[in-house]
N, C-alpha and C positions, 0 to 999 in steps of 0.2 A: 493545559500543561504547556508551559512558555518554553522551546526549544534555549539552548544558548547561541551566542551569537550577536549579529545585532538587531538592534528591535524592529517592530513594523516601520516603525516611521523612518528610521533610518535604511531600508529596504526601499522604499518608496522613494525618499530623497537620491539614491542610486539609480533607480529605475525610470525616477524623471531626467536625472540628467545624462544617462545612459542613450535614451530618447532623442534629448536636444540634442546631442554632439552628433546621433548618427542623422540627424534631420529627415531628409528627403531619399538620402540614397538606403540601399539595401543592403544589409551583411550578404557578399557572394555564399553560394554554394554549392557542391560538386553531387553529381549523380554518380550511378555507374556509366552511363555514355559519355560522361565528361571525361576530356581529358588532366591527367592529374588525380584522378581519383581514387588509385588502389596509392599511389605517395602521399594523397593529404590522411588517409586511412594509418599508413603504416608509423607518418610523423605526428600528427594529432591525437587518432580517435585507439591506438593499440588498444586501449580495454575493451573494444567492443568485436565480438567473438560472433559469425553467422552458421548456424547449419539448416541446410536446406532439406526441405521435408522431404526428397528424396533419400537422403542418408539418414531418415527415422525408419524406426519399424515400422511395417506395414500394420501390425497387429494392433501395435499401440498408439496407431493414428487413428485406428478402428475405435478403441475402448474409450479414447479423448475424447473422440468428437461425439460420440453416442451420447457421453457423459454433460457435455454441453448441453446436448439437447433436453435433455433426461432431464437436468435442471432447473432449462427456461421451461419446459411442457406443467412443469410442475410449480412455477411459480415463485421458487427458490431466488433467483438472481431480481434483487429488488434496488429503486433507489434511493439512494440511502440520505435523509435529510440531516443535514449538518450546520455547523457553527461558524459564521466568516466575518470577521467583525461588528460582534456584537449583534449578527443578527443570522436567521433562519435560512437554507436555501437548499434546497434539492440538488443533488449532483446528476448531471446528465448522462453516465452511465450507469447503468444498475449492474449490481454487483452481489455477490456473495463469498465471504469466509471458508474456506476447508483447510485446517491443520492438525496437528497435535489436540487429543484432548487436553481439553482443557486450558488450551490458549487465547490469547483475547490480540485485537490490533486495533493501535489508539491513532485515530486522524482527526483534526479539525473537531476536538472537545468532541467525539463519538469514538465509543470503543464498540468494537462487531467482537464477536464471541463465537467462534469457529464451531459449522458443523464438522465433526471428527473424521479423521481420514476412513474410519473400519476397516483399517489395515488387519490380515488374518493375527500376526504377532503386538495386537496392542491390546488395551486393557478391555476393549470392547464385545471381545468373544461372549458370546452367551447372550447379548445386554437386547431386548426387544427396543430402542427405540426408534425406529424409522421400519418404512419399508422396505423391500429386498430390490425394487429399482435404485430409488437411492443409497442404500448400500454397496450396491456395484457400480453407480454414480461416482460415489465417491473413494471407493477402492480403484476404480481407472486412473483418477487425479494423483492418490499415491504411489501407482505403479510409474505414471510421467515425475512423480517427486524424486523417487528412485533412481531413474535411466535421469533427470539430470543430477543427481548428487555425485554419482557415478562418474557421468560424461564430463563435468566440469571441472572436478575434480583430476582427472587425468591428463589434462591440458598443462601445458610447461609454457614455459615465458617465451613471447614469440610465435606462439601455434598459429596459425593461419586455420580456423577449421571448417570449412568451404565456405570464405568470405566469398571472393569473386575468383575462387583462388586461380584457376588454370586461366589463363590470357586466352579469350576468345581467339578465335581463326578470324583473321583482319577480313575477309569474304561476308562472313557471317556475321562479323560485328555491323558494317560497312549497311549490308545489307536489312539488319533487323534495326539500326541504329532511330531509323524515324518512327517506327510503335513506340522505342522504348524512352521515347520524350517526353509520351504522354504521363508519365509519372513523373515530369516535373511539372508543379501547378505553375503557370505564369503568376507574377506580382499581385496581380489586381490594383484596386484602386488605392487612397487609405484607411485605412482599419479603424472602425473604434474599439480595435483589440489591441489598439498599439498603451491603452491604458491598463494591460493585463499586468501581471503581478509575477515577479522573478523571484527567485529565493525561496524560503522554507514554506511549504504547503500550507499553512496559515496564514500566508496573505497571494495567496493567489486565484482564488474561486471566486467565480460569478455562477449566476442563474445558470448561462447557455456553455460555460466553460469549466470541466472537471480538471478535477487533477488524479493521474494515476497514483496508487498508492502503494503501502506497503505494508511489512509484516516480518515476524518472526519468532524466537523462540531463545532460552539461553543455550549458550554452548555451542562446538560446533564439529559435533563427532559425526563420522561418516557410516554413510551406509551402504551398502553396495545392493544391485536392484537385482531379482530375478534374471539367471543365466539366460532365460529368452530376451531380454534384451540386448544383454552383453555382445550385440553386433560389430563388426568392425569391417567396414567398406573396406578393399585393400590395392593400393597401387598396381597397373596393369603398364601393359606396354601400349593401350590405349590412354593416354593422358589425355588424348585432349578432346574426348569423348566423354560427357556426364556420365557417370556411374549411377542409370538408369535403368538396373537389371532386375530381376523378377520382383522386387520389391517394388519399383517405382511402376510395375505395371500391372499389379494387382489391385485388387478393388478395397476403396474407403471409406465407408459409409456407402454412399447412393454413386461415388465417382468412378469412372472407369478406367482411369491411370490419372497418376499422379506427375506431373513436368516439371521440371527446371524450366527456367525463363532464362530467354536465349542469353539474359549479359552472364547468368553464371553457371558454367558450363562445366564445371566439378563439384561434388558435394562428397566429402567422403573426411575420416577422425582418420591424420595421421598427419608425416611430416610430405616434406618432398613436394606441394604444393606450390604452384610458382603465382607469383602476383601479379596484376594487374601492371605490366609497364608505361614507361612514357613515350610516347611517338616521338619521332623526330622532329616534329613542329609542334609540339606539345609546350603549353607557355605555362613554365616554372611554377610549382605551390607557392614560393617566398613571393612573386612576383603581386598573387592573389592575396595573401596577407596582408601585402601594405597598400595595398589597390583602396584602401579607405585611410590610408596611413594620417591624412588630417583630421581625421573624424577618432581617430586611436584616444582612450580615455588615461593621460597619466595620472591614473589614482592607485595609487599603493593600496591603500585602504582596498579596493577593489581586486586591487594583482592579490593584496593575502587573504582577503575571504573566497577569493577561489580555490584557494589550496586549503580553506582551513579544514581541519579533523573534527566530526561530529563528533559531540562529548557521550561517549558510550564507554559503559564500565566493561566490555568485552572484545577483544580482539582476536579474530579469526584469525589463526594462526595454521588449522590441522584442517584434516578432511571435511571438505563442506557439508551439511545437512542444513537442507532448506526446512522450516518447523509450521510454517505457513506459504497459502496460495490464496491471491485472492483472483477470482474470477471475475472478467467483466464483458459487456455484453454491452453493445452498440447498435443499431439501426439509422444508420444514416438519413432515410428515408422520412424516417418517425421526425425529425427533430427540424421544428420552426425553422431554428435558422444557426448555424454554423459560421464561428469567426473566421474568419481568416489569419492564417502565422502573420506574426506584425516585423519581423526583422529582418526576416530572410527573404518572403515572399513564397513560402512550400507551398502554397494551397491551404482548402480546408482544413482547420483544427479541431480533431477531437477531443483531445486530450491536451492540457497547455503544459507549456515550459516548467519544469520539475528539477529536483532529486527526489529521488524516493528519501524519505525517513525511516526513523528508526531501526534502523540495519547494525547489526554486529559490524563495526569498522573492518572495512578491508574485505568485507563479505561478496562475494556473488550478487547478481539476481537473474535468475531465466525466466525466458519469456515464450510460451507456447502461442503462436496467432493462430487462427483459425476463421476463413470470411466464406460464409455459405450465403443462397437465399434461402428466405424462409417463407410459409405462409401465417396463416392465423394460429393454426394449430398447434405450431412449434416444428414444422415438417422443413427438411431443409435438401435441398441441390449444393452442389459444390459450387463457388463462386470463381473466378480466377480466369476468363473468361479473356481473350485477345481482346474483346472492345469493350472490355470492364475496365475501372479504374483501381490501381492497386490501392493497397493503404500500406502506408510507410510511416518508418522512423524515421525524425528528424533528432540530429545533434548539432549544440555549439557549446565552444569554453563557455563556461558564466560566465558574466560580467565582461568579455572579451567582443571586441566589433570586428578586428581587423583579421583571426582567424576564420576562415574560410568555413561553415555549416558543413554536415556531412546529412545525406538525404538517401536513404536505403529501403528501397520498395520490398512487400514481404507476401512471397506466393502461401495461398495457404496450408498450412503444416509447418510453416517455417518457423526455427525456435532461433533464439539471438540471446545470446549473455553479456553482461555488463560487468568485467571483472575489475579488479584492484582497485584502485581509485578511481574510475573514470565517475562515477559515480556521484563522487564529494566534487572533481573537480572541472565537470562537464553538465550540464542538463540535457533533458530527451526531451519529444513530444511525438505524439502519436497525432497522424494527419490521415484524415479519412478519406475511405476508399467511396465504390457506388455500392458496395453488398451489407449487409450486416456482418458482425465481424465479434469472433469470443479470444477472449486471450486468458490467460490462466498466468500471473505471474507471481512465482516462487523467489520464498526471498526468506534471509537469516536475521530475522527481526528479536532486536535486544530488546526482550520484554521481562528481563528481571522481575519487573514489577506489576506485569500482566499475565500470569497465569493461577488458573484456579489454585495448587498447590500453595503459591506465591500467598494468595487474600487469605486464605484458612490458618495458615503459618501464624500472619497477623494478627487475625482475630484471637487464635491461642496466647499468644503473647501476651494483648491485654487482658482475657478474661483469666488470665493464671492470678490476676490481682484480684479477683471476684472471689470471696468463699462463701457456699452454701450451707449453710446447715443443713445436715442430710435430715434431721428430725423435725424441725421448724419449716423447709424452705424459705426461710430469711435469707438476706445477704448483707453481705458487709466488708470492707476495701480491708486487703493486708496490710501493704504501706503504703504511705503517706506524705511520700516525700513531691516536691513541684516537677522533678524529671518525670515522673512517672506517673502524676497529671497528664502532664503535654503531652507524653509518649500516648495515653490510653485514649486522650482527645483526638491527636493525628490520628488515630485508626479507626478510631468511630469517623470520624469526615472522611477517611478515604474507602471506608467500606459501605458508605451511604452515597457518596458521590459520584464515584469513582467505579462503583460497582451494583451495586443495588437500582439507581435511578436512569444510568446508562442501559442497563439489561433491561426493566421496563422499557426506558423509551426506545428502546433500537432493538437488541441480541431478543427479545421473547417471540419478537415476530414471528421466527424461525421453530417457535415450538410446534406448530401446527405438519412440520414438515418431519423433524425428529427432536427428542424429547431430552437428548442427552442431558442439558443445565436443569433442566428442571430441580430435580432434589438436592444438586447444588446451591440451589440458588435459594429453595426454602430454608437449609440450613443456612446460610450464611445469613438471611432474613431474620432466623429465629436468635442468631450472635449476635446480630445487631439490638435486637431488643435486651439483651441484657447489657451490650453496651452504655444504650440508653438508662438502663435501672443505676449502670455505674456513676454516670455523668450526673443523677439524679442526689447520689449517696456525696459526691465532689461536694456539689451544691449545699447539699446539708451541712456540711461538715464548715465549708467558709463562710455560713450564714452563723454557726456558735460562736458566740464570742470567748467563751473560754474553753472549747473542742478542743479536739487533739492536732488541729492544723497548729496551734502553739504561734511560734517566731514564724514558718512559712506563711502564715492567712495571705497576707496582703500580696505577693505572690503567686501563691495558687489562687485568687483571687483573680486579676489580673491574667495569668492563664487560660481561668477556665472563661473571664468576658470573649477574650480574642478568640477562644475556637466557639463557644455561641453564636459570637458576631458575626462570623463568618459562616455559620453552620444556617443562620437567619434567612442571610442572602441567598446563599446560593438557594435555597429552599424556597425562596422567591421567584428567582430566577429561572430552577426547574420547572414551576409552576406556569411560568408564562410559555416558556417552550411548549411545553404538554395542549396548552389550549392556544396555542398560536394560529393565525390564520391557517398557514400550510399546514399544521398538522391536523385541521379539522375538513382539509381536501382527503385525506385518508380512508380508507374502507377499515372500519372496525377490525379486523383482524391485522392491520398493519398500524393503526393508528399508537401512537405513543401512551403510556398511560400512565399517569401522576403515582406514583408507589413507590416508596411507604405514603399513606397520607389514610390519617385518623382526623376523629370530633373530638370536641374540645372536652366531650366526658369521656372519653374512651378508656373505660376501668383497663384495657392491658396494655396501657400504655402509663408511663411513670412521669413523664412530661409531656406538653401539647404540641402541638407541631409548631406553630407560632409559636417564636422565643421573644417576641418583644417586651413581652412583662417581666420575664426572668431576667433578659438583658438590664432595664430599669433598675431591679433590683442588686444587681452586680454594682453597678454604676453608683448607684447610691450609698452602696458598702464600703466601698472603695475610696467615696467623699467625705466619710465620716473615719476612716484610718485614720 
């Protein structure tokens, strides 16, 4: 599914010359120890919102990180092989789904199919599929959906909510300032990452380079979380002392307190926060803006696809609800070999230069981190360690050189939001730490057209053209007109391709863990086949020559080649995925599997799977009009 915008090639024609102009030098960038850093914050990056895992609950830092583990012990966080110009590649974090039943989230031609939150108030009460670890696995993940639909929600234009908020004690800045370096990565050499991919998710994945994603749901009504979360740190006459009280020193899993890091020295939801100043010899943000100012790109074209508005039929307007999380799951340790950022110079990249997609415009996204170690068994220590390396966010404007990078290290527990536009009109990337590292990122994904409800609606719609004889079991099409052709063709391809061949090769994985799709997914299997008997009855009807198609034939003719045609290919297509090199490195239970696919006699089926000889005949129908 082609996002709007502009295409791959013209992505790339940007990105190359984005490249030349910045040549040899590097887009600057600010830390917290830099100075200028809470003003290139407060005039660049306002959408981006920090709270520090001290101002979480205790309890729900408990159920998070349990819930993490719970899921790798179990096999659950997998990764996920996808689609990158016309070819196959494994994404280098592995990941897993939890939202809404019955919602689905589409990246890189692979739609994942959410194991359901089993929230106590959803449709799932009663329902045996999964077991009672992951059950409360993934009830932990909707109590964090909660306390942020809640938390984010309550924030007003301007909140500061413990970015770096209280100005360190210039003693203790002064003094902690040479540890807290070690979270800027030097340069390094250059990169052969400097040929990575800017712009929409669809052209930016390699082998050893993922792209964080996204998700969501329609609508965007609020919800309010369980009153035990409902925490509110509250200004003291100690300001300038971290709000590090019995919360931040009780125990988190396996940890024995929970710390701030010295650059930020408040963590607490309210106003009255004061920001990071500029010192007296502190050299100007504007001064750093145009510090590459001949390297500056005058491309209009580039200033308005920065600002442009993703084409989403929904605008977040009311109280946010996040409707999906997707969870990912990193081992620094594990992996060959890690690029390097190609512009700034951060350090290791895990995660490359992004927007998330498909988000309700104007939506949210929160971001739960989390870096422990681990062993074999899925057993974990807290990570966060003085002579660990953190892992951080990096941001810069898109398509922008001359605005200065924003680089924000994140203790773990620490959650970070992405609000208003910063989203459409900045990119992020996640730069790796030395622990392994889980992040849980919620988000208001316009998936109109990716929820169970959504596909079954469909399938109704065309099969209301189907009439059965309840005495015979024959069938036979109401009307007859070429709209409603097309219309019942679209939804046979999008319930075959779209849904049925994606859930084999990717979402069935997950049946081994819980069962939820399952009898979803046979009916919608069992609509597809009478789909088929329709498309069957089409064919009949514009092969009479004197049928009831009448003045439409050549028309629905001509309609039904083009959805074959294309019904052909992609059928091809899938088939090669399915038996692709990568996908036959798979262990049987994860591997992809070609379905629907019948023999050439296969009595329940009304056409064969190959459509090359019906296409033929279309073709020749058509030459004889």
């Amino acid at each position: 599914m082609k996002r709007s915008g502009d295409s791959e090639g013209e992505k790339r024609r940007k990105r190359r010359r984005l490249l030349q102009e910045l040549g040899d030098q590097k887009i600057p960038f600010l830390g917290p120890t830099d100075q200028g850093f809470q003003q290139l914050w407060d005039s660049s990056y306002t959408g981006l919102v920090l709270r520090r895992s001290c101002s979480v609950p205790v309890e729900l830092h408990s159920h998070v990180q349990a819930a993490f583990l719970t899921l790798r012990k179990k096999g659950c966080l997998l990764r996920d092989l996808v689609r990158v110009r016309d070819r196959d590649v494994f994404t280098a974090v592995s990941r897993a789904l939890l939202g809404e039943p019955g919602h689905t989230y589409r990246y890189l031609d692979t739609r994942l199919f959410a194991i359901p939150w089993h929230s106590e108030d959803s449709q799932l009460k009663g329902q045996d599929c999964c077991d009672p670890d992951l059950r409360a696995a993934c009830r932990a993940l909707w109590e964090l959906n909660n306390f942020f639909c809640s938390d984010v929600s309550q924030l007003k234009e301007g909140d500061r909510l413990a970015q770096c908020a209280k100005a360190v004690d210039t003693e203790v800045k002064q003094g902690d300032e040479g540890d807290s370096e070690d979270s800027k990565n030097s340069e390094g050499g250059e990169s052969e990452s400097r040929h990575s991919e800017e712009g929409d998710t669809e052209s930016k994945h390699s082998e050893e380079w993922d792209i964080e994603s996204k998700h969501s749901e329609e609508g965007c009504s609020g919800t309010k979380p369980e009153g035990e979360w409902e925490t509110e740190s509250k200004n003291s006459s100690e300001e300038g002392e971290c709000s590090q009280t019995k919360q931040c020193e009780a125990s988190i899993s396996s940890q024995s307190e929970v710390k701030c890091p010295t650059w930020a020295t408040k963590a607490i939801c309210g106003s009255e926060t004061k920001p990071l100043g500029l010192g007296d010899n502190e050299k100007p943000v504007a001064q750093l803006k145009h510090s590459l100012s001949d390297y500056h790109i005058e491309d209009k074209e580039n200033q308005e696809d920065r600002f442009s508005q993703p084409s989403s039929p929904c605008l977040c307007t009311g109280p946010v609800k996040f409707n999906v999380t997707l969870l990912n799951f990193m081992d620094p340790a594990a992996m060959s070999h890690i690029k390097e950022e190609p512009y700034c110079g951060m350090g290791k990249m895990a995660v490359g230069w992004h927007h998330d997609e498909n988000l309700v415009t104007h939506s949210p996204v929160a971001v739960y981190s989390y870096s422990c170690c681990h062993d074999e068994k899925g057993e974990s220590s807290e990570g966060g360690s003085s002579e660990r390396s953190y892992w951080r966010i990096g941001l810069k404007v898109a398509w922008d050189i001359h605005t200065p990078g924003l680089m924000l290290p994140l203790e773990s527990g620490d959650c970070y939001y992405m609000r208003d536009d910063l989203n459409t009109t900045h990119q992020h990337c996640v730069l790796a730490g030395d622990t392994a590292r889980f992040s849980s990122t919620h988000r208001v994904a316009e998936c109109s057209k990716g929820t169970l409800t959504y596909i079954q609606s469909r399938c109704q719609e065309a099969l209301s053209n189907l009439r059965i004889d309840p005495e015979t079991g024959s069938h036979s099409l109401l009307a007859l007109l070429p709209t409603t052709l097309q219309l019942c063709e679209e939804i046979h391809n999008e319930v075959e391709f779209e849904w049925l061949r994606q859930y084999w090769f990717q979402g069935r994985r997950y049946t081994r863990f819980c069962r939820w799709w399952s009898r979803p997914m046979e009916q919608l299997e069992s609509d597809w086949r009478l789909l088929e008997t329709m498309t069957n009855l089409f064919l009949a009807m514009v092969e009479e020559e004197d049928g009831r198609a009448g003045d439409n034939r050549r028309e629905m003719a001509e309609t039904l080649l083009s959805a074959l045609t294309d019904r052909h290919q992609q059928r091809q297509t899938w088939r090669d995925r399915c038996h692709s090199t990568l996908a036959q490195t798979l262990p049987p239970e994860e591997a992809p599997v070609d379905r629907p696919f019948w023999g050439v006699d296969d009595p329940r089926m009304p056409l064969p799977f190959d459509l090359a000889e019906i296409i033929s005949r279309v073709e020749s129908l058509l030459w004889r009009m």
